[in-house]
LUMLUM-134094 format. One line per field, with one value per residue (C-alpha): y, z, x. Coordinates in nm, 2 decimals, padded with zeros to 4 digits. Each point is the difference from the previous one (the first is absolute). Layout:
N
c2	Y_...
c3	Z_...
c1	X_...
END
This chain:
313
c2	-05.00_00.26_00.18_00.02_00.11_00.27_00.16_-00.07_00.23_00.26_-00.03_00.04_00.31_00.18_-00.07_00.16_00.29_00.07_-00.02_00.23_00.27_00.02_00.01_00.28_00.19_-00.06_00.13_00.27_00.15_-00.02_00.19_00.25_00.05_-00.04_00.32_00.20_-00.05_00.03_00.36_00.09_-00.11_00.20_00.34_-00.01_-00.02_00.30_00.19_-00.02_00.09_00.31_00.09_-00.03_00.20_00.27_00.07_00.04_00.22_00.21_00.06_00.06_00.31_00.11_00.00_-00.17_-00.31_00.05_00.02_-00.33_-00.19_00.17_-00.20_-00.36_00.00_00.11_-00.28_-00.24_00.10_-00.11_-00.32_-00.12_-00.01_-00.16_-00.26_-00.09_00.01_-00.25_-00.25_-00.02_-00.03_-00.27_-00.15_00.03_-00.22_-00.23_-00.08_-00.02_-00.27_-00.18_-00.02_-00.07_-00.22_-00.15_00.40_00.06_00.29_00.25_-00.05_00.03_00.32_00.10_-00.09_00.14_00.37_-00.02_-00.09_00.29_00.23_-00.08_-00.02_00.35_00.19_00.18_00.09_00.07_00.18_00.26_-00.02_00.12_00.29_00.04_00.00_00.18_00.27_-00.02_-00.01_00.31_00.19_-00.11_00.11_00.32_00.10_00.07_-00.05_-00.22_-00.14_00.27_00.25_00.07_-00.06_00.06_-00.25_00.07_-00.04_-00.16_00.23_00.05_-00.28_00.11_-00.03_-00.05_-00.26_-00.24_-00.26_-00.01_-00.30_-00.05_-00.16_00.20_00.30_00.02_00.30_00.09_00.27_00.26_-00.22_-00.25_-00.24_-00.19_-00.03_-00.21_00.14_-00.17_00.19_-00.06_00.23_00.33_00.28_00.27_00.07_00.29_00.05_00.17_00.14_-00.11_-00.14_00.41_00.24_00.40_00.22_00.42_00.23_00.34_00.16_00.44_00.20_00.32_00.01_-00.17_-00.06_-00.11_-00.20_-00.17_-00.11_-00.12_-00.23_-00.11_-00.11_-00.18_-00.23_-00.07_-00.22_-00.17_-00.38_-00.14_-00.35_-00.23_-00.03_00.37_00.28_-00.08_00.33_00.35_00.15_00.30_00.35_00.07_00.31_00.34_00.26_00.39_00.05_00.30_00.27_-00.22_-00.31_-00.28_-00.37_-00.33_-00.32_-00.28_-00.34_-00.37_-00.34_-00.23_-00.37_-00.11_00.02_00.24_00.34_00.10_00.09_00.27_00.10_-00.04_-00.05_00.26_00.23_-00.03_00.06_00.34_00.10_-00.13_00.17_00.32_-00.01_-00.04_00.30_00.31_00.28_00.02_-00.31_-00.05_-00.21_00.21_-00.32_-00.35_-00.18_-00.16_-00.36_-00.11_-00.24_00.07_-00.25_00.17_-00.25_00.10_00.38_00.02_-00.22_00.26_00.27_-00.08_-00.05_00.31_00.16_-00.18_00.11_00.37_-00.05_-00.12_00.27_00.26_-00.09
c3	01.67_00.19_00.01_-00.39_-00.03_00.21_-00.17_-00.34_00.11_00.16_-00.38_-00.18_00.23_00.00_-00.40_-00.02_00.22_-00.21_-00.31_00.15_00.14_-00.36_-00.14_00.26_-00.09_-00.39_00.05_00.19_-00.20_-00.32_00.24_00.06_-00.39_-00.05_00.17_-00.13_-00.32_00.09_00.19_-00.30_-00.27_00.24_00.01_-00.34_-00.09_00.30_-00.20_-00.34_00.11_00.20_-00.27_-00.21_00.23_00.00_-00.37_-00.02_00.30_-00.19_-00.27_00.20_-00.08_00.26_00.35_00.21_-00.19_00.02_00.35_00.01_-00.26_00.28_00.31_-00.20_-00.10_00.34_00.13_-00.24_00.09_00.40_-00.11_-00.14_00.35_00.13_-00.24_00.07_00.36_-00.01_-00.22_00.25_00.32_-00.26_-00.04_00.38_00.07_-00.22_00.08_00.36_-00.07_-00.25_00.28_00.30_-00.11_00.30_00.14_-00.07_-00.16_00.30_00.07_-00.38_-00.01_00.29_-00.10_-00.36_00.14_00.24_-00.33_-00.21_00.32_00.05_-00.45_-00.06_00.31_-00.07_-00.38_00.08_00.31_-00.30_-00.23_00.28_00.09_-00.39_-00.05_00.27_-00.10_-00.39_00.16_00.18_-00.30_-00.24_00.24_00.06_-00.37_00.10_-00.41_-00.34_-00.28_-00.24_00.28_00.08_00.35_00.31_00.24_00.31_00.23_-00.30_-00.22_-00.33_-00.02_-00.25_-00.32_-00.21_00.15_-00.23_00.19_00.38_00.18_00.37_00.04_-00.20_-00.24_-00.34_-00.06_-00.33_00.05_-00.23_-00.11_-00.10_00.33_00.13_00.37_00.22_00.33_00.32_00.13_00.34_-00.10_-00.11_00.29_-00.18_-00.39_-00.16_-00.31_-00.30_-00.16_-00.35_-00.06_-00.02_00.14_00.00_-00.05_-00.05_-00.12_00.08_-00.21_00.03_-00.30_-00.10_-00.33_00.02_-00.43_00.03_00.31_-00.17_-00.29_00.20_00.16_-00.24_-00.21_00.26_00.05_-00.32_00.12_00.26_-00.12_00.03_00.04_00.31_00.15_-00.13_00.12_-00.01_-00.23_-00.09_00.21_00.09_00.08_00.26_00.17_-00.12_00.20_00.05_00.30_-00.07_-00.26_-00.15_00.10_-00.09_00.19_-00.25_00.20_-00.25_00.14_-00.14_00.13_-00.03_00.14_00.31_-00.07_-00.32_00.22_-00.13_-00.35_00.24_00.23_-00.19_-00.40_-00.06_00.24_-00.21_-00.29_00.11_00.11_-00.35_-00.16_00.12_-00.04_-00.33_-00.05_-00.10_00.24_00.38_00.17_00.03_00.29_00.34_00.23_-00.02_-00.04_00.34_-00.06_00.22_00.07_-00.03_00.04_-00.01_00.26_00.19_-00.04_00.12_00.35_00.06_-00.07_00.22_00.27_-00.03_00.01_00.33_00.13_-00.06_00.15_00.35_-00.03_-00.06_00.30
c1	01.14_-00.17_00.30_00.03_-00.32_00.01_00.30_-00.13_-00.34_00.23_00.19_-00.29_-00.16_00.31_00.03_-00.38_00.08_00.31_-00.29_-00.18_00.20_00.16_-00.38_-00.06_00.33_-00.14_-00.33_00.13_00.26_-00.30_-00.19_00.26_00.03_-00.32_-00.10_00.27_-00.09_-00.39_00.13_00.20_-00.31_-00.26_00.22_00.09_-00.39_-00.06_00.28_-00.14_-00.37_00.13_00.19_-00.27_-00.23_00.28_-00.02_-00.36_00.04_00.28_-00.28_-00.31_-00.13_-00.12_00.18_-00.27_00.08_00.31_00.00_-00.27_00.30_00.30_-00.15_-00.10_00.39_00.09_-00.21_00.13_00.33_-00.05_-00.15_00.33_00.16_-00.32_00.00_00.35_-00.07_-00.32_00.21_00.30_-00.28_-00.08_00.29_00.09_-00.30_00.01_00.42_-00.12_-00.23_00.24_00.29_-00.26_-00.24_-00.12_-00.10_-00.34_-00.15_00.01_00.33_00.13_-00.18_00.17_00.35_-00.06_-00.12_00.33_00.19_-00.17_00.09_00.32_00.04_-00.19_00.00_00.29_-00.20_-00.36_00.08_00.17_-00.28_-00.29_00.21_00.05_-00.37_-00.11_00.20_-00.09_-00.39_00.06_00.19_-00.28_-00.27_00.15_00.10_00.38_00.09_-00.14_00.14_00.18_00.12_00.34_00.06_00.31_00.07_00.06_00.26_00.20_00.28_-00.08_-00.32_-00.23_-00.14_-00.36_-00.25_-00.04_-00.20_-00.10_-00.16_-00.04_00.30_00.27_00.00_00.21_00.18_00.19_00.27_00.14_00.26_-00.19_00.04_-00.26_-00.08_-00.17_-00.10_-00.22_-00.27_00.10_00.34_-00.17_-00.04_-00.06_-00.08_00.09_-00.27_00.01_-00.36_-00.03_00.39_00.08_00.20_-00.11_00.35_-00.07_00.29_-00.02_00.14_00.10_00.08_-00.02_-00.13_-00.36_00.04_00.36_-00.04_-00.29_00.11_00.30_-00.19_-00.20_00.30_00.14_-00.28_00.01_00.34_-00.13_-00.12_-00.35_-00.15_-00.05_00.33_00.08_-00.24_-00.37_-00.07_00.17_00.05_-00.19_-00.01_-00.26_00.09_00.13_-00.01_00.20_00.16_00.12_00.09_00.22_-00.05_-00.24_-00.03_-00.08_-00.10_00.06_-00.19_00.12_-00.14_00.25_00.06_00.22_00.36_-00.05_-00.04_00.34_-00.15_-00.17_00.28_00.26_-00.05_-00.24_00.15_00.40_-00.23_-00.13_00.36_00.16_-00.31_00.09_00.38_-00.01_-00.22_00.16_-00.06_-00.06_-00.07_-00.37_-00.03_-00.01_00.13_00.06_-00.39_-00.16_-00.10_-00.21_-00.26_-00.39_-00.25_-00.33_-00.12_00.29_00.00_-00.40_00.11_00.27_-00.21_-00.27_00.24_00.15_-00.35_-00.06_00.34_-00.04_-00.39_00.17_00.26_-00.29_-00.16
END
């Protein structure tokens, strides 16, 4: 009698330990889903109000609140991996104590922070170089939103900054491509002031009248707007270099990628310009394009003052 007893009890607690490791599998993997979801529901909600917070920064009028709107999207931006991080620390403890039930609390915390090392090492270890690299950029002004930036030490990486948070920046290239970059990957940025590119054409003639109505007709080709040139361009220089000789500088702002309308359009312009003139050619030699950023041109020129001071003495 004993006997049957004691097997029916070891019956009946193995039967309620199958019950509850199935209920502990159950509540687990409602867990698991659980916090997807609640991840998911939270960074779609992040999302919406940064995106949000970007329009009304797109419309500020004034750049100080622009700059105010920049950093609460930024910030909004890091909290989605934050979020996502504290819900599977969550989720960690919680399995831990589901599946040990007998630990107490010190020890599930324990086991759950080995878990979350062990699950998100690999992750947040990327993120804190990611921010502390976005931190450092932002600090030091390296670029903003709207400027067309270089990457360095990648080929051919470049494009307009649409958004930049600590973590990652958006770029959209020439073609049309968007792409995604880490912080953590950018040595050097190459920036361009104001989305524009400064391109002179010297231009030598020998009739000053001929030569400028020359030029004037041929920027009348070249195409305007935002991905064309900025303006006309314009003639900023004329000068005589000698009895029969006169120098134009022609000046164009124009974006990345577009420079050829400078070097190369409205340079074929001039030369088809003249050909079909009747009469001797008009243009002395082929046009110089060059570039000439004024911010550029005033560095050079105090160096070579500095230069010549040294040689002096």
């Amino acid at each position: 009698m004993d006997n049957v007893l004691d097997k029916t009890n070891s019956e009946l607690t193995g039967f309620f330990s199958e019950q509850n490791a199935m209920r502990s599998l159950i509540v687990l993997i409602i867990s698991i889903i659980g916090a997807f979801l609640l991840s998911k529901l939270v960074a779609f909600i992040i999302i919406k109000v940064a995106q949000f917070v970007a329009t009304i920064s797109d419309n500020a009028p004034d750049a100080e609140r622009q700059v105010r709107l920049r950093r609460i999207e930024t910030y909004l931006s890091v909290s989605i991996a934050l979020v996502r991080a504290l819900i599977i620390g969550f989720v960690a403890f919680y399995a831990w104590k589901i599946l040990t039930p007998e630990a107490s609390t010190g020890a599930a915390t324990i086991g759950a922070s080995a878990f979350f090392i062990v699950l998100a090492g690999g992750t947040i270890g990327m993120i804190l170089r990611d921010i502390t690299t976005g931190a450092s950029m932002i600090i030091e002004g390296w670029f903003h939103v709207g400027d067309y930036i270089d990457i360095e030490p990648f080929d051919n990486l470049s494009g307009v900054v649409e958004r930049m948070t600590l973590r990652s920046t958006k770029l959209r290239s020439l073609s049309g491509e968007v792409v995604w970059i880490h912080n953590q990957h950018m040595q050097a940025v190459k920036v361009t002031p104001s989305g524009l590119r400064t391109i002179a054409v010297d231009v030598f003639v020998n009739n000053q009248n001929v030569g400028k109505n020359l030029i004037e007709k041929a920027i009348e080709t070249i195409p305007t707007g935002i991905i064309k040139v900025a303006k006309k361009p314009e003639i900023t220089r004329t000068e005589k270099w000698g009895e029969h000789l006169w120098l134009f500088t022609v000046v164009g702002e124009t974006p990345p990628g577009r420079e050829w309308l400078m070097e190369k359009f409205f340079v074929e312009s001039l030369h088809a310009l003249d050909d079909r003139r009747s009469g001797p050619k008009t243009l002395v030699r082929p046009p110089i394009a060059r570039f000439a950023d004024p911010e550029a041109e005033r560095s050079f020129k105090r160096s070579v003052k500095m230069a010549r001071t040294e040689t002096s003495k």
